[in-house]
N, C-alpha and C positions, 0 to 999 in steps of 0.2 A: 720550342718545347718538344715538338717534334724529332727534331735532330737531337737531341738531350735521350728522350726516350731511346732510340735505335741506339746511341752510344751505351745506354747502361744496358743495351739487351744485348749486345755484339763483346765478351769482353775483350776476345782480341785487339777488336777495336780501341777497346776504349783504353787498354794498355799500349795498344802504336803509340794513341795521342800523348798518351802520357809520358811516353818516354822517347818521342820525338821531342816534348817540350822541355823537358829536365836536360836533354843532352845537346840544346842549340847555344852551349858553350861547350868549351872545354874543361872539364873540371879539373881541381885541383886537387892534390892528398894529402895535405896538410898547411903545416901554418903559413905564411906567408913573406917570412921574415928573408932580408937579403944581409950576404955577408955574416958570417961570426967570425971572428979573429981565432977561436980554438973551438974543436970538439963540445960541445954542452955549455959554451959562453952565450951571454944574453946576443941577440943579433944588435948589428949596426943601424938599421933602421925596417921600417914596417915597409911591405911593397905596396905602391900606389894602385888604387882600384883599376877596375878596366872599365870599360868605356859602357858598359851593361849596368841597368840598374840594381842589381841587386847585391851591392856591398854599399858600405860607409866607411870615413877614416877623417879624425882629428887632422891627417894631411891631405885630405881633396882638396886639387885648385880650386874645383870648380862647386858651386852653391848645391847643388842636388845631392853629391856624393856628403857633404861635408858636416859635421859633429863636432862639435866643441870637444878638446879635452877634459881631462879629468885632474883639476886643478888639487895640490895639496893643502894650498891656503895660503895666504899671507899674513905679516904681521902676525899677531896674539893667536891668528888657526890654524899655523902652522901644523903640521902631518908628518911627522917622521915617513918615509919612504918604505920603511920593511912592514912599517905599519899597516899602512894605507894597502901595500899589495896584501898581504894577510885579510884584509877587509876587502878587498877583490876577489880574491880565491873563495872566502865564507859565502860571500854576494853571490858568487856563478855557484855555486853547491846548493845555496839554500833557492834559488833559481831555477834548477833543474838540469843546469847544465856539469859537465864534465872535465877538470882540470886536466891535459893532459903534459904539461910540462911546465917550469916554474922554473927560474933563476932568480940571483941577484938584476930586480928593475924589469924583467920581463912576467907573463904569463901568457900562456895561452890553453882555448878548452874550447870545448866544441861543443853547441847543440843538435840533439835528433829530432827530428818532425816525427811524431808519433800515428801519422797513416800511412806516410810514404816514404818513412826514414832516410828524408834530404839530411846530408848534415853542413851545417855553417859555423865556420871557424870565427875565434873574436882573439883582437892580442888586446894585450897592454906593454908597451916600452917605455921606461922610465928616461924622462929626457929633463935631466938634473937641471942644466941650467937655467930652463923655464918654468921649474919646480911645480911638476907633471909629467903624467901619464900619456903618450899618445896612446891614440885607439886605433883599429881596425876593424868590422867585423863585416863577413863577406860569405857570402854562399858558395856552395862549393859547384852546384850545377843548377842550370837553369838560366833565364835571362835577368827576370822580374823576380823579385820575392815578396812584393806586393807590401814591403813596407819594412817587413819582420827585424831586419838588422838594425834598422834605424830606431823600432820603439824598444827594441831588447836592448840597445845601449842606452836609451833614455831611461829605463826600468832599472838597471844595474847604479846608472847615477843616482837616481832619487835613493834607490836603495842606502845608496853608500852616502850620500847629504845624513839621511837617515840615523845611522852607525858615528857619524862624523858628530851631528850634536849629541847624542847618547855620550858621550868618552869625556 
């Protein structure tokens, strides 16, 4: 408690800490996607987390990074695809978050932390022949996010199950 007190009395201090902690990555400045075949095309795939906790992706090898994707349905629940992303983009808006680019099978949009305006990118790539969405969503600096990416893709699915029986 003590050392709690001196940090909130010191503010320099308490801004070192804080911005030694935000900056023990390298951040990134945008989406994360690798390869496009042209200028403004959807990308070829989403890049794999780094080895810091605080991203998720539908493609982590490994258990801690990893999210189910964002199934369109099978049989009789099938989802048209331009569908489904328009119920993605509604999702992240009415979410709080920020769409800042869209294709054909892609999206991506970025949330802000509203005391320390961290922002954390999320995609979606449309990967047809498993008739789905892959995910990504990643912080852009820091190590930990203490959770955040993992429950805000879970928030956007139930969202979107949501929308999915409504239709």
């Amino acid at each position: 408690m003590a050392f709690l007190q001196r940090l909130l009395s010191k503010p320099a201090l308490l801004f070192g800490v804080l911005a030694s902690s935000a900056c023990s990555t390298s951040p990134s400045s945008g989406p994360s996607v690798l390869g496009t075949e042209e200028e403004g095309a959807a990308p070829l795939t989403l890049l794999a987390c780094p080895d810091s906790p605080n991203c998720v992706s539908s493609l982590a090898s490994n258990t801690e990074q990893r999210v189910a994707p964002f199934t369109l349905g099978s049989g009789n629940d099938d989802r048209d695809p331009n569908t489904y992303q328009l119920a993605i983009v509604n999702a992240v808006e009415a979410d709080g978050g920020r769409v800042q680019a869209q294709r054909d099978g892609y999206v991506w949009a970025t949330y802000t932390s509203s005391l320390f305006r961290f922002v954390d990118d999320i995609e979606w790539l449309l990967n047809a022949d498993k008739n789905q969405f892959d995910v990504r969503s990643a912080s852009r600096t820091g190590y930990s996010d203490l959770g955040v990416n993992r429950k805000r893709v879970e928030r956007l699915r139930e969202a979107l199950a949501g929308t999915q029986t409504a239709q």
